[in-house]
C-alpha positions as CSV (number, residue, x, y, z in Angstrom):
1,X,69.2,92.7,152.1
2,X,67.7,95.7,150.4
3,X,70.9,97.2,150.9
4,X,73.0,94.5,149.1
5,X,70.5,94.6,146.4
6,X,71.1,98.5,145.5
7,X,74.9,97.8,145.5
8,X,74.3,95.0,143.1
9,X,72.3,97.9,141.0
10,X,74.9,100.5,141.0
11,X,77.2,97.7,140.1
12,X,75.3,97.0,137.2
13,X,74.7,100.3,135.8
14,X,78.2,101.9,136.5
15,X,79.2,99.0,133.9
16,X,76.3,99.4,131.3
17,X,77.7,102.9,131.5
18,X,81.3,102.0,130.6
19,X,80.7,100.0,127.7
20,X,78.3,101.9,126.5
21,X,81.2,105.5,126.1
22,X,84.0,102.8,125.2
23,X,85.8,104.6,122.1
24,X,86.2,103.0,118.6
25,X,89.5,102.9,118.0
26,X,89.7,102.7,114.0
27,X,92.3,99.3,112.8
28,X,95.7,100.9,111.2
29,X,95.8,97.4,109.0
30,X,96.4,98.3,105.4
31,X,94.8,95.8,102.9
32,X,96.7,94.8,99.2
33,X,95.3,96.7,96.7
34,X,96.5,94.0,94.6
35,X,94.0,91.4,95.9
36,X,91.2,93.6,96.4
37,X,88.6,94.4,93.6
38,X,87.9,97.7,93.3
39,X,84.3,98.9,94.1
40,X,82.8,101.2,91.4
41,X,82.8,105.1,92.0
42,X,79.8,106.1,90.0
43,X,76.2,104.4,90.0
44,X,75.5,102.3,86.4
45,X,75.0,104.0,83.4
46,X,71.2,104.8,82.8
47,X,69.4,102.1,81.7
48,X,67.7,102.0,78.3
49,X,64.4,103.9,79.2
50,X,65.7,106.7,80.4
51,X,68.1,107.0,77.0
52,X,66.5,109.4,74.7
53,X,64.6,107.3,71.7
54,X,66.9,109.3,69.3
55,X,69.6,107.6,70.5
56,X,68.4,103.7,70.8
57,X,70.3,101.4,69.3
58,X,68.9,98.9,66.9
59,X,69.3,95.5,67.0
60,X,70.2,96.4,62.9
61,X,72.7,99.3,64.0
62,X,75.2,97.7,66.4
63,X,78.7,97.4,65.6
64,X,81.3,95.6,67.3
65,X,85.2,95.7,67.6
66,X,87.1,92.9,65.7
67,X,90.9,92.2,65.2
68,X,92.5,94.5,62.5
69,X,96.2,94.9,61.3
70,X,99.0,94.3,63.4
71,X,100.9,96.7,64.8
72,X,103.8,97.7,66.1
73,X,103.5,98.4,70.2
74,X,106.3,98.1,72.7
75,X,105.6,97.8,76.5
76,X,107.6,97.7,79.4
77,X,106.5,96.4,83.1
78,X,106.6,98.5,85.9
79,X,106.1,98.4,89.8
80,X,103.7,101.7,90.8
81,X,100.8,101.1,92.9
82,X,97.4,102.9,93.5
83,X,96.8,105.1,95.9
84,X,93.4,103.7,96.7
85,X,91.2,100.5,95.1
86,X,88.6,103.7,94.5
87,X,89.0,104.5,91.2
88,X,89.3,108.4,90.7
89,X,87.0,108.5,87.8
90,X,85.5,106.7,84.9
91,X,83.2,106.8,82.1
92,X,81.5,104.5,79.2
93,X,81.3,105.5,75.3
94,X,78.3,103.8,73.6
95,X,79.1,103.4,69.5
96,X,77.0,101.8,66.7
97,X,76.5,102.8,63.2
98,X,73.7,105.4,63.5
99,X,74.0,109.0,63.9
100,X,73.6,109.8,67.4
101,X,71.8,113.2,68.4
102,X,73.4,115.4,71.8
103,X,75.9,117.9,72.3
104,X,78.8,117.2,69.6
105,X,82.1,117.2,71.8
106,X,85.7,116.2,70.8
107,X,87.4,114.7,73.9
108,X,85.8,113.0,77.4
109,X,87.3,115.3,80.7
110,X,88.3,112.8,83.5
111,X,89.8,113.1,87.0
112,X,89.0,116.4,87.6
113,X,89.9,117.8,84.2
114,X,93.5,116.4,84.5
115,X,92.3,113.4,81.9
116,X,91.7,113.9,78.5
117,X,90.1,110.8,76.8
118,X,89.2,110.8,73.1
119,X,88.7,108.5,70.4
120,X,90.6,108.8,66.9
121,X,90.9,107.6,63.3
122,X,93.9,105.5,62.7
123,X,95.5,109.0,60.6
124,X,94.7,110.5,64.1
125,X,92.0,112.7,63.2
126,X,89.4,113.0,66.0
127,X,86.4,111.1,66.1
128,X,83.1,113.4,67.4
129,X,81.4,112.1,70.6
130,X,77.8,113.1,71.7
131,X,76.8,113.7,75.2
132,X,73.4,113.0,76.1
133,X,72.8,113.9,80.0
134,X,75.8,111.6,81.3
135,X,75.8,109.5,78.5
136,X,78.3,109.5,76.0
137,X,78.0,108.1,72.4
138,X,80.0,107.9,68.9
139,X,78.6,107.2,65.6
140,X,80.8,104.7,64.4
141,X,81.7,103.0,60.5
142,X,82.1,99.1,60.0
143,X,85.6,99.0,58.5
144,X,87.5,102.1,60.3
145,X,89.8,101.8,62.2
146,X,90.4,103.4,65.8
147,X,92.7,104.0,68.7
148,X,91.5,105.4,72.1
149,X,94.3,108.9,73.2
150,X,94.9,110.0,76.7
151,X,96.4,112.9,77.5
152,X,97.6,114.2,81.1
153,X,97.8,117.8,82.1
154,X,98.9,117.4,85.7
155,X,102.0,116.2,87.9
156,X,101.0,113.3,88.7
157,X,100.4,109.9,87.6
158,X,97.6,107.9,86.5
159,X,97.2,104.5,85.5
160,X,94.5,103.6,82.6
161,X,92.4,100.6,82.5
162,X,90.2,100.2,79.4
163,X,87.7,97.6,77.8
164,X,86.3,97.0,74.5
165,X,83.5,95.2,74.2
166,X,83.4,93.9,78.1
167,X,87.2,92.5,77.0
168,X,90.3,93.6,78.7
169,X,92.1,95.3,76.2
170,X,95.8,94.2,77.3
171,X,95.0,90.5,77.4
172,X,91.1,90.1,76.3
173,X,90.2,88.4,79.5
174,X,86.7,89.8,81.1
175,X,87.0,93.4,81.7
176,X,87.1,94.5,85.4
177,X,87.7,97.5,87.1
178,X,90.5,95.6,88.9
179,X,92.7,94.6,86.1
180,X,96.0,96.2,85.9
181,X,96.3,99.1,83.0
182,X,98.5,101.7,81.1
183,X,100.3,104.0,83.0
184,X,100.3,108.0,81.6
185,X,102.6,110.0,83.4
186,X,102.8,113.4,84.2
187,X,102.3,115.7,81.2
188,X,102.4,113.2,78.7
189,X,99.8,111.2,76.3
190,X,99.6,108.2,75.2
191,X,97.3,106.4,72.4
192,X,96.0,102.2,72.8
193,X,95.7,101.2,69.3
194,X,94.4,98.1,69.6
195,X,94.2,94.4,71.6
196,X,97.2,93.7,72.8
197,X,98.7,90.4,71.4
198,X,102.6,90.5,73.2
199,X,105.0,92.9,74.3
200,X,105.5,94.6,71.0
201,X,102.8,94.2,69.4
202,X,98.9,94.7,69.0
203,X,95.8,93.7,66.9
204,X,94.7,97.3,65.5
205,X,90.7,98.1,66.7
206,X,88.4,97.9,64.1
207,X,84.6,98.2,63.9
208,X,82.8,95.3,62.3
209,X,79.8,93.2,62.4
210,X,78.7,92.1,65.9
211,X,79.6,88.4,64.6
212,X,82.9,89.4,63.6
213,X,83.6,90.9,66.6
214,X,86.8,89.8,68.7
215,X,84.0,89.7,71.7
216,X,82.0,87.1,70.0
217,X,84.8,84.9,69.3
218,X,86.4,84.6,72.0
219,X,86.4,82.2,75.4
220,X,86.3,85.1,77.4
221,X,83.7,87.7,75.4
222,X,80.0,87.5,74.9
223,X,78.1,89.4,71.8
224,X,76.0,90.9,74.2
225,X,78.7,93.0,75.4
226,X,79.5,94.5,72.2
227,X,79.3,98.2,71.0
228,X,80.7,99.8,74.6
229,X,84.5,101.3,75.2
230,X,84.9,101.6,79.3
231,X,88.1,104.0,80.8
232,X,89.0,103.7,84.5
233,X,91.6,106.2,85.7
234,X,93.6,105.4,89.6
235,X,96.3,107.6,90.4
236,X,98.9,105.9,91.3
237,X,101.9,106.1,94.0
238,X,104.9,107.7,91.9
239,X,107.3,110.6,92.7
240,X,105.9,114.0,91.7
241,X,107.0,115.6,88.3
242,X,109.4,118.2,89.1
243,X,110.1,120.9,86.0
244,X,113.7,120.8,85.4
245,X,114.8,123.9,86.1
246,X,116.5,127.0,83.7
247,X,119.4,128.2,85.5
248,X,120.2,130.7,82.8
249,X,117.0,132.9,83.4
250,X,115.2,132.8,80.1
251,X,118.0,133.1,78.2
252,X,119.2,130.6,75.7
253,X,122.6,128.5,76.6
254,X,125.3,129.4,74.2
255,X,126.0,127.2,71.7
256,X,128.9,125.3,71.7
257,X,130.9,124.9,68.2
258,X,133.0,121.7,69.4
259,X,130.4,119.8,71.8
260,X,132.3,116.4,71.4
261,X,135.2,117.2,72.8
C-alpha cells in the first residue's frame, strides 16, 4: 500500500514538473492594421498645472480654426500600409492669441529627425513656435491664415495624420490616431492647407473666434477641443528610394542640338 502510494507521488510530481518547463511558443497570426486602433506612443501632454503660468491660456485668449477660402488641392488614393499600428512619433501644438514665453524654434523634429513639421503663413513665411519642456505652443492672429509643412529627409516613407481642433483634417470626423493620413515620400515635402472638402479641393485654415470655429459647428467637433493642431507620423510599407544613378561620373551629358528626332 505504502508502495503504491509513492508511485502515485512520483506520478504526480514528474507531471507538475512538465507543465510547469512547457515552452511558450509565441502565435505567428498577423492582425489588420486596418481594423486595429492604434495605441498612443507617448504618455498625454502635461496637464494644465504643470504648464508654466506664463503660458495659460485664457478663457479671453483662445482661438479656434474656422473655414477660410477655397483652394485648389488635388489628391490621389493609394494602397501603402504601416509597418506597425505604433505610431513612430507624434506631437501637439497649443495656439491662442497671447504671446507665449519658451525657447523660440522654427520647425517641430519628428521620427528621429527624419520629420520636419512646421506651421506657415499662407505667403509661406514661417510661423515661430515656443517650446516649453515638451510642450509646444504658437502665438497665433484671428484672421491669418495657415497651412501646416512636412518635410522628409530620409528614404523612406511616412504617412501623416493630423487634426485641428480634435477634427480630422481630411474629412472633419473625430480625430484619432487611427484615421488614414497624407503620405510624404522619400525626400520630398508636402504642405495641408486647409480641411479637406473633395478630391481637389480644400477650405483654407484660418484662426477665428472659438464660436466661429469649424470645431464648434460641426456634428462631429466640440469647442472644447479648439486651439490644438495634433501630427502623427507611421512609416509605411513602400519600396525604398533608390538615387538614380550618374553614369557619366560627375560630368554633365552633352547636349543634344536636335533632341526630337
Amino acid at each position: 500500500m505504502n508502495k503504491s502510494k509513492i508511485l502515485l507521488w512520483l506520478s504526480l510530481c514528474a507531471l507538475i514538473t512538465a507543465c510547469s518547463t512547457t515552452k511558450y511558443t509565441p502565435s505567428n497570426d498577423t492582425v489588420s492594421l486596418e481594423t486595429q486602433p492604434a495605441p498612443s506612443a507617448k504618455p498625454a501632454p502635461r496637464p494644465a498645472s504643470m504648464t508654466s503660468k506664463q503660458n495659460q491660456v485664457r478663457s479671453d485668449e483662445r482661438l479656434g480654426t474656422k473655414w477660410g477660402d477655397d483652394l485648389n488641392s488635388y489628391v490621389t488614393q493609394v494602397d501603402l500600409k504601416r509597418l506597425s499600428n505604433r505610431p513612430m512619433d507624434e506631437t501637439q501644438v497649443r495656439y491662442a492669441n497671447k504671446q507665449f514665453s519658451g525657447r523660440s524654434i522654427n520647425s517641430i523634429s519628428l521620427a528621429a529627425g527624419k520629420v520636419s513639421f512646421s506651421i506657415v503663413d499662407d505667403r509661406g513665411r514661417i510661423l515661430p513656435l515656443y517650446r516649453d519642456g515638451q510642450n509646444y505652443y504658437l502665438s497665433a492672429i484671428d484672421g491669418q491664415s495657415y497651412q501646416l509643412r512636412y518635410s522628409n529627409t530620409s528614404n523612406q516613407t511616412f504617412e501623416i495624420v493630423a487634426s485641428v481642433d480634435g477634427l480630422d483634417v481630411l474629412d472633419g470626423s473625430r480625430a484619432s490616431r487611427s484615421n488614414s493620413g497624407y503620405v510624404l515620400r522619400p525626400y520630398s515635402s508636402f504642405a495641408i492647407e486647409g480641411f479637406r472638402k473633395s478630391n481637389s479641393s480644400v477650405a483654407s485654415f484660418t484662426f477665428s473666434r472659438p464660436k466661429d470655429a469649424y470645431a464648434a459647428n460641426s456634428a462631429n467637433g466640440s469647442v472644447q477641443n479648439t486651439g490644438v493642431i495634433g501630427t502623427v507620423v507611421y512609416e509605411l510599407k513602400a519600396p525604398q528610394y533608390q538615387p538614380a544613378k550618374n553614369s557619366n561620373k560627375g560630368y554633365a551629358p552633352a547636349p543634344n542640338a536636335f533632341p526630337a528626332d
